[in-house]
N, C-alpha and C positions, 0 to 999 in steps of 0.2 A: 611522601612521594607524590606527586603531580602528573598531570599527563597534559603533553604538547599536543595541540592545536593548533590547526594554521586558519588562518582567516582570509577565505579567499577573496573577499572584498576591498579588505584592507590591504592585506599583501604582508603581513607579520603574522608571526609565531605569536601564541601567548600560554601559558601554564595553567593551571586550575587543581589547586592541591586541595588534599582531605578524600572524602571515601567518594568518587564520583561515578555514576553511572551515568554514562548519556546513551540517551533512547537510539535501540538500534535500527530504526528508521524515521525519516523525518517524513510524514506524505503532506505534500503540496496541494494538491485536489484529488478529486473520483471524481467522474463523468458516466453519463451513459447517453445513449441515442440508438435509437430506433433506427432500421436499417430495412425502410423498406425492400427492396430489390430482393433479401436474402430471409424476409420476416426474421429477423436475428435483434437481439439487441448486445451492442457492443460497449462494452464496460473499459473505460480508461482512466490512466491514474498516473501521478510526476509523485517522484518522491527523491530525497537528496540523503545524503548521509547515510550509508546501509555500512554499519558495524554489525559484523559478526550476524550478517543477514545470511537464512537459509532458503525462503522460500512463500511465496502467498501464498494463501487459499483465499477463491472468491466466491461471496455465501450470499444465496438473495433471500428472499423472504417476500410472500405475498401479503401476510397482515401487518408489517414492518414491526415485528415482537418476537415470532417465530425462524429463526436465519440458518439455512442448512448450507450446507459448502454442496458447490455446483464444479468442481475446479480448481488446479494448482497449477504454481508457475514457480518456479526458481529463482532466484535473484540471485542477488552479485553477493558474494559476501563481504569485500570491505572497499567501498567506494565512496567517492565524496565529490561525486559529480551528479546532478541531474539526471533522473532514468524515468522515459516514459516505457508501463508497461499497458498492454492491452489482452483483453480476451474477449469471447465471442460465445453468447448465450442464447444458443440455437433453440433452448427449448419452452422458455421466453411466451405464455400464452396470454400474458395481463399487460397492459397497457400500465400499469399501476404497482407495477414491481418494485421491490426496494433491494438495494443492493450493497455490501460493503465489504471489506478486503480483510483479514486476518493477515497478518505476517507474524513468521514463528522463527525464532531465532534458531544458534545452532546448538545450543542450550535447550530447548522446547522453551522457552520463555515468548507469552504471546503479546502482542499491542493490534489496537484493532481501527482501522479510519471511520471517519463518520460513517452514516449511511445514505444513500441517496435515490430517490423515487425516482423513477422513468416516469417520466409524465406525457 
């Protein structure tokens, strides 16, 4: 049994047989930046391909070891377009935060994006 893919680049279908799982989110970047005006730091992130996507949690961490979730958001569950999503981390007291995203499928099956320091 195979499962059809389309390639949106190319503009064709293609098949990929045998036991395949592809990862139910692909993330393109994380971001943050410091938002003076509101002392907030805002966390951003692109990610493409969300199969059987339920929802992030976004986790910081001050020693970049240590990472508690601060936060969820919902996703799309099955898309294959580009999705920027954003959150807002009002409680943010370190210059030196580290930050990175959990997505949990609709499964509970977790994958996790890099992490990323406010600097």
């Amino acid at each position: 049994m195979g499962i059809v893919y389309y390639n949106q680049t190319k503009g064709f279908p293609y098949v990929v047989y045998g036991d395949v799982t592809p990862l139910s989110v692909s993330f393109l970047d994380l971001q943050t930046q410091w938002d003076e005006a509101s002392q907030s730091v805002i966390i951003m992130w692109h990610v493409q391909n969300q199969i059987n996507n339920n929802y992030f949690e976004i986790m910081k961490s001050e020693d970049g070891i240590n990472f508690t979730t601060i936060g969820s958001i919902n996703g799309i569950e099955n898309r294959f377009i580009i999705k920027a999503y954003s959150f807002v981390d009002q409680t943010s007291n370190s210059l030196t935060t580290n930050y990175k995203i959990k997505q949990v499928d609709l499964d509970g099956k977790e994958h996790y994006s890099s992490d990323v320091q406010l600097q």
